[in-house]
N, C-alpha and C positions, 0 to 999 in steps of 0.2 A: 565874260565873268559869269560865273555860275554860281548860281543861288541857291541855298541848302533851304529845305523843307522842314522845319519841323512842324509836329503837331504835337499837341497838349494832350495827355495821357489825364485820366479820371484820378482822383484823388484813391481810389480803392485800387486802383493798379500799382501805386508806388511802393516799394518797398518797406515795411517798417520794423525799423531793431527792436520793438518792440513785441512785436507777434513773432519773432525768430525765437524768442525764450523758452523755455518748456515753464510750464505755469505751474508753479507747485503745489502738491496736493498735502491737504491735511487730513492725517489717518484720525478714525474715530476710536478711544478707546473701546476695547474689547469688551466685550458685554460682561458685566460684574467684576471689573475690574479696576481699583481707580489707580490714576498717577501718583498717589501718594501711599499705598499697600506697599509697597518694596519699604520704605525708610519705616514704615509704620512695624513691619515684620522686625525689621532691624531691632528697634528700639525691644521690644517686648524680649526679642531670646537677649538680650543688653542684662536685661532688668531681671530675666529669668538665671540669668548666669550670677548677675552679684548676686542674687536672694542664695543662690546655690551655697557659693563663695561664703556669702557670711555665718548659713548655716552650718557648713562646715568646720569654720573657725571656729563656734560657738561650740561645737559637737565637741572639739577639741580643746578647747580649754575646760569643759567642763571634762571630761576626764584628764586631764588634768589635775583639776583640783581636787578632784572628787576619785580619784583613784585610790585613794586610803581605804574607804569606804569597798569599794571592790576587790581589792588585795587580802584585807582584814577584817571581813566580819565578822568575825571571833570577840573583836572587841569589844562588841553590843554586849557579850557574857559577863557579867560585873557579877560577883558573887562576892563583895569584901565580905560581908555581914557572915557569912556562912562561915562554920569552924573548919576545921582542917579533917580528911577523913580519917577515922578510926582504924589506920592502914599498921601493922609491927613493926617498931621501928624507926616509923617515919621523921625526919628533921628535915625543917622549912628554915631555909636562907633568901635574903633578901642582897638582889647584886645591883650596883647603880650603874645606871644606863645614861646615854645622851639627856634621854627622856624621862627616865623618874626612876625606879625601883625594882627591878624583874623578881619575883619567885621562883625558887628550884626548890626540887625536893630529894631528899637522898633516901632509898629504901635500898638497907643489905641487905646481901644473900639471905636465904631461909636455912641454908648450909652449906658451910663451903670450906675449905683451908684458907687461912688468909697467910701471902696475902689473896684477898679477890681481883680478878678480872674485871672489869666494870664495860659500863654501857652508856652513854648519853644518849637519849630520847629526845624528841622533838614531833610534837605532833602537826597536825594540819591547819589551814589559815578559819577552820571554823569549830576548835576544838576549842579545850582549856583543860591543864593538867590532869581535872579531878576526875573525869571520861576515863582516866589512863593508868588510877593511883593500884587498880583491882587488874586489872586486863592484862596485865605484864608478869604478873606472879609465876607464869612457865619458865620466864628468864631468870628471874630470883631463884627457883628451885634447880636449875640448872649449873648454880653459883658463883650466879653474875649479880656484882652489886648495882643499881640505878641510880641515875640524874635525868632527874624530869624537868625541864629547861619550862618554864613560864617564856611569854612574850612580853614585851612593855604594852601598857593598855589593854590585857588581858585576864578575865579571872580578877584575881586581887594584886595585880602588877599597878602600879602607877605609871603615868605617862601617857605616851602613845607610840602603838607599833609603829616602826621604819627598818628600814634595811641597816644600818648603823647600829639601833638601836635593838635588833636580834643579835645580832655576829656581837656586840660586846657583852648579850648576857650569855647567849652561848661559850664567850671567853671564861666569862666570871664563875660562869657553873663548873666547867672546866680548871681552871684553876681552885676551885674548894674541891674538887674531887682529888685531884692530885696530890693535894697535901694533907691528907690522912695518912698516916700510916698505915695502916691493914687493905690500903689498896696497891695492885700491882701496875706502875704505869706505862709498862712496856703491853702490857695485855687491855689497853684500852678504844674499845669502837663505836660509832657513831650510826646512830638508828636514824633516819628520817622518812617522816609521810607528808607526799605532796610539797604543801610550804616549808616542812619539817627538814623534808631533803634538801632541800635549799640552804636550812639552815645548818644542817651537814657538812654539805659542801663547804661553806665557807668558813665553821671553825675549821677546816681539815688544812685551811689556808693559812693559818693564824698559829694552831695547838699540832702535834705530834697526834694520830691515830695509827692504831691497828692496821685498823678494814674501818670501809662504809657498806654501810646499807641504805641503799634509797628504794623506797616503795614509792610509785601512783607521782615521781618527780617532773617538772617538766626540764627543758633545756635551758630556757630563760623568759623572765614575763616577757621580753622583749615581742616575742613572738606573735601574746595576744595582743597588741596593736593591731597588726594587721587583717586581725577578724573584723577591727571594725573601720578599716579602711585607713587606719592613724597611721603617721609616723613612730616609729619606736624611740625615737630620741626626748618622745612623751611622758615614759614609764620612768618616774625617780628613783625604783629601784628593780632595778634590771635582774638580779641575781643570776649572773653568768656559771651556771653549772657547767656546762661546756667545757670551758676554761678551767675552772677549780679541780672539774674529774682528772682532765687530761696532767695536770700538775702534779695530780694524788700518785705515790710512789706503790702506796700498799694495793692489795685487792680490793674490788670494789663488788658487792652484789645489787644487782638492780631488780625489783618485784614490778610487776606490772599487767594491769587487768587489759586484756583482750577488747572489752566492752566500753573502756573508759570513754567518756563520752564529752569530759570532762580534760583530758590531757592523753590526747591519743598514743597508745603504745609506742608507734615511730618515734613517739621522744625519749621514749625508755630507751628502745634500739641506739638510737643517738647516742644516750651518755654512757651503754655499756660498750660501742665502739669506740669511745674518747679514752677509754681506761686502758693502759697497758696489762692490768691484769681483771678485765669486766665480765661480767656473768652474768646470764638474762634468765631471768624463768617470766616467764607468761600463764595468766591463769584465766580461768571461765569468768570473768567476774568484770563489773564496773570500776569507778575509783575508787569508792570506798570500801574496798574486798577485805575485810579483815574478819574471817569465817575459820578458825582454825580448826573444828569440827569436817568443815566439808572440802576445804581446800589446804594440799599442802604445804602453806606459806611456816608454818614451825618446824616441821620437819628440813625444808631446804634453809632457811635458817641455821638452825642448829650446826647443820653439816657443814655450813660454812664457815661459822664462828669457829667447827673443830679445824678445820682447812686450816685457816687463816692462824691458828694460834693463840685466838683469843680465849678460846676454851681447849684443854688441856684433856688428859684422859679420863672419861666420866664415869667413873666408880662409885658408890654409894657414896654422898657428903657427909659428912660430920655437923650436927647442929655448933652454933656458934654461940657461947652466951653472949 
């Protein structure tokens, strides 16, 4: 019988599951770096986004509200106290609006056959009739009778302007024009500047015209939203000219300054493209180009209004008592 040998091995020979491990290493953070800079970054652009976020909203509601104030500040002009100007002829109407009380003024021809051709006026969102009651006496002598359309909250209007509350005194002036006698109201067209065209447009929507004329118009406020980054569904009165031209059956003449700085010509182009029968002049000038001295703006006029029928053949007039 045979006897197996063993021998006793050292304890540092024996195997240990132990030392078979890989022994893990702990990394050092990076130098300037700590384990909480990631969630730390996090939080800050977090805080930097809502600050963003609610300045935005803030941005936005305040024009919002405060869009009146921007649309109209013509309003600021309160002249109740002042008398009416010493213009021939002149008679002051008072038409009720949503908002209170609109003034128009009716100035006849200086000569003419009656009956007259007429004109409805409408100036810009930082005028007031009485800018306008001298400045127009070319179209008087021309013998074209005048309606100079007040705004609500303007001048010695009561109320306050709105969109609503133009287009119904532009109705009202409208409607006292048409029912004179010694006016013709087949030969009747609509003047506007700027906000004026606006206002244009949308009796044209309402009342029977000629022709329009829009000088310095734009397409829609809509537009200046997004100068300042807003949603357009912000502007409570949009005044879609666009629309109203494209609907208009008569001719339409569009004035517009080169340099406008203020309502760039491409919007002129715009609504005399919307017109089936539109016509652009372009001149050297800003928005406020009304220089009949140095720029043709009465002359293409004129031409137009003979165009269009609104003015007839221009023979010496007859004074009218």
């Amino acid at each position: 019988m045979r006897l197996s040998c063993m021998r006793s091995l050292p304890a540092a020979a024996l195997p240990d599951a132990r030392m078979r491990r890989p022994i893990p290493t702990v990394q050092e953070p990076a130098e300037g770096r700590s384990p909480v800079a990631k969630p730390r970054r996090r939080r800050i652009l977090l805080t930097l986004g809502v600050a963003a976020a609610a300045l935005y909203l803030v941005a936005g509601l305040a024009l919002y509200v405060m869009q009146g104030q921007l649309i109209y500040p013509g309003q600021r002009i309160k002249i109740p106290e002042l008398p009416l100007p010493a213009v021939a002829g002149l008679e002051a109407f008072r038409i009720p609006t949503p908002t209170g009380k609109a003034e128009a003024w009716y100035l006849p021809p200086l000569g003419s056959a009656v009956p007259f051709p007429a004109l409805i006026f409408a100036h810009g969102n930082g005028e007031v009739i009485d800018m306008w009651a001298d400045a127009l006496d070319d179209f008087r002598r021309w013998g074209l009778a005048l309606m100079l359309v007040e705004y609500p909250g303007y001048g010695r209007s009561d109320g306050r302007p709105s969109g609503a509350g133009i287009r119904e005194a532009m109705i009202g002036a409208y409607d006292i024009l048409v029912a004179r006698a010694s006016i013709d109201r087949s030969r009747i067209a609509g003047y506007g500047q700027s906000l004026g065209g606006a206002a244009i447009a949308a009796l044209s929507e309402r009342r029977p015209l000629r022709a329009m004329i829009l000088q310095s118009t734009f397409t829609s406020l809509r537009t200046f939203a997004s100068r300042y980054w807003m949603p357009s569904f912000l502007v409570r009165d949009p005044f879609d000219n666009v629309a109203a031209v494209a609907k208009f059956a008569g001719p339409v003449l569009v004035l517009h300054g080169e340099r406008d700085e203020l309502i760039p010509y491409q919007q002129g182009v715009t609504l005399a493209r919307a017109s089936a029968q539109g016509e652009l002049r372009l001149y050297e000038c800003g928005h406020g180009c009304w220089l009949p001295n140095d720029l043709p703006i009465l002359r293409d006029i004129r031409a137009f209004l003979q165009k269009s029928g609104v003015l007839q053949t221009l023979t010496a007039p007859r004074e009218v008592n």
